[in-house]
KEZA-779559 format. One record per atom (N, C-alpha, C): residue number from 0; residue in three letters; atom name; x, y, z. Coordinates in nm, 3 decimals. Each point is the difference from the previous one (the first is absolute). Layout:
BEGIN
NODE:NUM:ala:CA:X:Y:Z
...
//
This chain:
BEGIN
NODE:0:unk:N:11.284:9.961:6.936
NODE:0:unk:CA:-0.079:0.009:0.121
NODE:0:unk:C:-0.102:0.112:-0.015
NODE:1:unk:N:-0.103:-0.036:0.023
NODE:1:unk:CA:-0.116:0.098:-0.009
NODE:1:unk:C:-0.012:0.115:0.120
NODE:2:unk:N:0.009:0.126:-0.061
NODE:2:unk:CA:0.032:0.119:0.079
NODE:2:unk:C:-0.137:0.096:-0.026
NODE:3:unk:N:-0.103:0.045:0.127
NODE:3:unk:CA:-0.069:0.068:-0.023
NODE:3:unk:C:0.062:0.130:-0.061
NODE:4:unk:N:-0.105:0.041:-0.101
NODE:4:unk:CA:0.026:0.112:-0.056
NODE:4:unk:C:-0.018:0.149:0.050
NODE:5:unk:N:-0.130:0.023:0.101
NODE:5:unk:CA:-0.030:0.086:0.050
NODE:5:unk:C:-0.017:-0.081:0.134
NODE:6:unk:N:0.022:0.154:0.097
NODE:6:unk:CA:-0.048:-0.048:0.181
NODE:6:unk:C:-0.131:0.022:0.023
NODE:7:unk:N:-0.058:-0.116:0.089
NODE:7:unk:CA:-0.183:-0.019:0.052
NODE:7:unk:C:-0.021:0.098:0.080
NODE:8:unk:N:-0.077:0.059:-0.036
NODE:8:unk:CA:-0.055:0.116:0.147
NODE:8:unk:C:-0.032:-0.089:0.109
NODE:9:unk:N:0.050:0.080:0.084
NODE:9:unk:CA:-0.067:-0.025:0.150
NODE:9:unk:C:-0.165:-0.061:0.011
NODE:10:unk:N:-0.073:0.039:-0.092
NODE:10:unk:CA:-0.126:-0.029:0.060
NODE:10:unk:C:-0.008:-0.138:-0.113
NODE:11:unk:N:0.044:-0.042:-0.083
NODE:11:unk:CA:0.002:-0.099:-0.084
NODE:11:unk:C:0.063:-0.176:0.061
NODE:12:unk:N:0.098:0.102:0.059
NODE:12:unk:CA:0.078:-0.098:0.089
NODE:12:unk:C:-0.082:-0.055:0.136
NODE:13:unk:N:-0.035:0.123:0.079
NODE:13:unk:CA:-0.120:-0.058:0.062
NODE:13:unk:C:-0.098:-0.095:-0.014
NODE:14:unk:N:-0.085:0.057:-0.111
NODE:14:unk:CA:-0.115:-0.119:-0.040
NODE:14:unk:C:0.017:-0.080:-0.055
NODE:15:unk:N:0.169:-0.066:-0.011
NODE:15:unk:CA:0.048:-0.167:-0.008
NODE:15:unk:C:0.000:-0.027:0.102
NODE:16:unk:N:0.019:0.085:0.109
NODE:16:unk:CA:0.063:-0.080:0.170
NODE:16:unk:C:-0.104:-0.029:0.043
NODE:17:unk:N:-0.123:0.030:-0.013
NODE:17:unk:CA:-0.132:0.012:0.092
NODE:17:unk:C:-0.039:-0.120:0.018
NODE:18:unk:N:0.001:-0.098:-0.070
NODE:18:unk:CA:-0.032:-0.077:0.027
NODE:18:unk:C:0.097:-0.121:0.091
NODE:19:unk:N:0.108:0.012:-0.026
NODE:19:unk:CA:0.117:-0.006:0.113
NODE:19:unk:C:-0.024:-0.021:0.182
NODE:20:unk:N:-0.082:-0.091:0.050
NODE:20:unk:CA:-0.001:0.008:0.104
NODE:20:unk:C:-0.018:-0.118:0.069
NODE:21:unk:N:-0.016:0.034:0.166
NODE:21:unk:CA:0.050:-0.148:0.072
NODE:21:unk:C:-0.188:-0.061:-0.021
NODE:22:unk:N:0.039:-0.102:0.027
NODE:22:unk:CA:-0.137:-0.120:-0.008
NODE:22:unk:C:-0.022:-0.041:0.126
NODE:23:unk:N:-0.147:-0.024:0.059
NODE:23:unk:CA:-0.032:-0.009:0.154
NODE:23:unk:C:0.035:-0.165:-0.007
NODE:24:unk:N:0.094:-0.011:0.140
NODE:24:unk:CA:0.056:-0.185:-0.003
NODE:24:unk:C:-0.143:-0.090:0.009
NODE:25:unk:N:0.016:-0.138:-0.055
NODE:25:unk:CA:-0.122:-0.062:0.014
NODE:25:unk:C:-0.004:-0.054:0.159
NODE:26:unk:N:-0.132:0.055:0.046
NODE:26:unk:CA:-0.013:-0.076:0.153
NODE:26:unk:C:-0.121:-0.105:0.012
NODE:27:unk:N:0.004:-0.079:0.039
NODE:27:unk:CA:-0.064:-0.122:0.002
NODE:27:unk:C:-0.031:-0.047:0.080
NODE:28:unk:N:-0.139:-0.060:0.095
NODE:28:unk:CA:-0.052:-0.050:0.089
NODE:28:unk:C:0.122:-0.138:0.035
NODE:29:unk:N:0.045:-0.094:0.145
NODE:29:unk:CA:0.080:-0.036:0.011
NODE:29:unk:C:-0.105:-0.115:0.031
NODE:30:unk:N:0.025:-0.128:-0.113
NODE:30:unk:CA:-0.106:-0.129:0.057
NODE:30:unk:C:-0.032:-0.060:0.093
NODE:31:unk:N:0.109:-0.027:0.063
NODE:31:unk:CA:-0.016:0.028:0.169
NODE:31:unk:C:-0.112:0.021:0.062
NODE:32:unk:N:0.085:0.159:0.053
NODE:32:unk:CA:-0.052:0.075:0.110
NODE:32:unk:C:-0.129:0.130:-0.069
NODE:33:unk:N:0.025:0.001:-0.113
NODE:33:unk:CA:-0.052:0.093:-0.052
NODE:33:unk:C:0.038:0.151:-0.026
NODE:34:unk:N:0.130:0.067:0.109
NODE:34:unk:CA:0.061:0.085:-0.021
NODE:34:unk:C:0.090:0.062:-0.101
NODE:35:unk:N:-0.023:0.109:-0.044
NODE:35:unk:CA:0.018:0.081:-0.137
NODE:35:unk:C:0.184:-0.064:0.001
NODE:36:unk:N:0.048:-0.011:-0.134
NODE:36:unk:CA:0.135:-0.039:-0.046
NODE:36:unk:C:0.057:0.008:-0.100
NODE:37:unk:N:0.084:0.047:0.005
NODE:37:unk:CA:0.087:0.058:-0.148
NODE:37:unk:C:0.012:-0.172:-0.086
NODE:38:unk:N:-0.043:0.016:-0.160
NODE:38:unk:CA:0.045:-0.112:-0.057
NODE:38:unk:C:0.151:-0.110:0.025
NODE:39:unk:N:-0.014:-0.141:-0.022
NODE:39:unk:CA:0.100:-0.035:-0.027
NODE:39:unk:C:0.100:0.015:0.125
NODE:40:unk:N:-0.069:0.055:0.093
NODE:40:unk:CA:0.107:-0.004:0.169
NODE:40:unk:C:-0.033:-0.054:0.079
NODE:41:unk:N:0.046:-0.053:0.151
NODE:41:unk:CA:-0.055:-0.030:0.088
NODE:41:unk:C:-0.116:0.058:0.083
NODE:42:unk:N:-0.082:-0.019:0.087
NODE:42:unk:CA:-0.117:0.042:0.043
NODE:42:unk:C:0.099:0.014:0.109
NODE:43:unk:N:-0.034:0.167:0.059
NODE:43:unk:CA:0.111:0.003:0.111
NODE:43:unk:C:-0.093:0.011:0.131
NODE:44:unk:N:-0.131:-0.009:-0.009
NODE:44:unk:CA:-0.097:-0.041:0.110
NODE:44:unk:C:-0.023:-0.106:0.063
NODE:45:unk:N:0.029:-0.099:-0.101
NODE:45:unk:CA:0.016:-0.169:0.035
NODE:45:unk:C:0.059:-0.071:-0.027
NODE:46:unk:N:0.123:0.035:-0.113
NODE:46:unk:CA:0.144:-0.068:-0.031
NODE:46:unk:C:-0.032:-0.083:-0.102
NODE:47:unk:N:-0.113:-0.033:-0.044
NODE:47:unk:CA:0.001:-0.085:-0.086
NODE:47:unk:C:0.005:0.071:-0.216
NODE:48:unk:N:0.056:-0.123:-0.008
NODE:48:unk:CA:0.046:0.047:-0.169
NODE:48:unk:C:-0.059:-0.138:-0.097
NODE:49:unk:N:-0.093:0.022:-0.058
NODE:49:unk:CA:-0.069:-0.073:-0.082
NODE:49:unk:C:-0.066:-0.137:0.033
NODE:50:unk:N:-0.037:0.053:0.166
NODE:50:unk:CA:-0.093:-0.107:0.078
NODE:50:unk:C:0.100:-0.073:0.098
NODE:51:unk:N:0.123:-0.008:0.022
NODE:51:unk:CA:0.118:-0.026:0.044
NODE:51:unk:C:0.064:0.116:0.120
NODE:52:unk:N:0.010:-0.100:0.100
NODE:52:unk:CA:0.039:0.116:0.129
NODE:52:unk:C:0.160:0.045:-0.033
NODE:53:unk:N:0.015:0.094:-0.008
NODE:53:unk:CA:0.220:0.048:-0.030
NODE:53:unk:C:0.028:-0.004:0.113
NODE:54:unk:N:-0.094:0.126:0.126
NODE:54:unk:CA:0.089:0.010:0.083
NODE:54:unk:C:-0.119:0.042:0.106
NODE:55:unk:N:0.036:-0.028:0.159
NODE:55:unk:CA:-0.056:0.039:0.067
NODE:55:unk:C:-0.030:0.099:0.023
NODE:56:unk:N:-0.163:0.114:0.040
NODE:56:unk:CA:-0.002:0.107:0.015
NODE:56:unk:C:-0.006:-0.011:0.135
NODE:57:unk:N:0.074:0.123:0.099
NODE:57:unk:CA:-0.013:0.045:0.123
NODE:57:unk:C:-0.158:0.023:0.044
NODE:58:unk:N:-0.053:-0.028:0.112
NODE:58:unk:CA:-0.075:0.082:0.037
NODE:58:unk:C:-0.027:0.112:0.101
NODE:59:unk:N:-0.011:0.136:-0.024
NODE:59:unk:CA:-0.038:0.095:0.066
NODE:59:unk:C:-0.042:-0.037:0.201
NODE:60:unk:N:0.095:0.061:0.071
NODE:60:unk:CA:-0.072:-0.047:0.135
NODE:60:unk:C:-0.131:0.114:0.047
//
């Protein structure tokens, strides 16, 4: 089993992690209605999922 020989400094170890980070989710116009929407989910403005109604949205009185 392969065993490092010497320990990474701190700052070595760092500038592997840096690049290590979260990715902005893809948001996407909803064909619909036009309202902003996370990929691959339902449109929770108008219920619909790939032109197809899921579920009824409430409306606001």
């Amino acid at each position: 089993m392969a065993v490092p020989k010497k320990r990474q400094s701190r700052s070595r170890r760092n500038k592997r992690r840096a690049n290590f980070k979260l990715a902005m989710p893809a948001i996407t116009p909803c064909p619909s209605c036009g309202a902003a929407k996370l990929s691959h989910r339902v449109c929770l403005s108008c219920g619909t999922y790939k032109g197809v109604a899921v579920f009824e949205v409430k409306k606001d009185k």
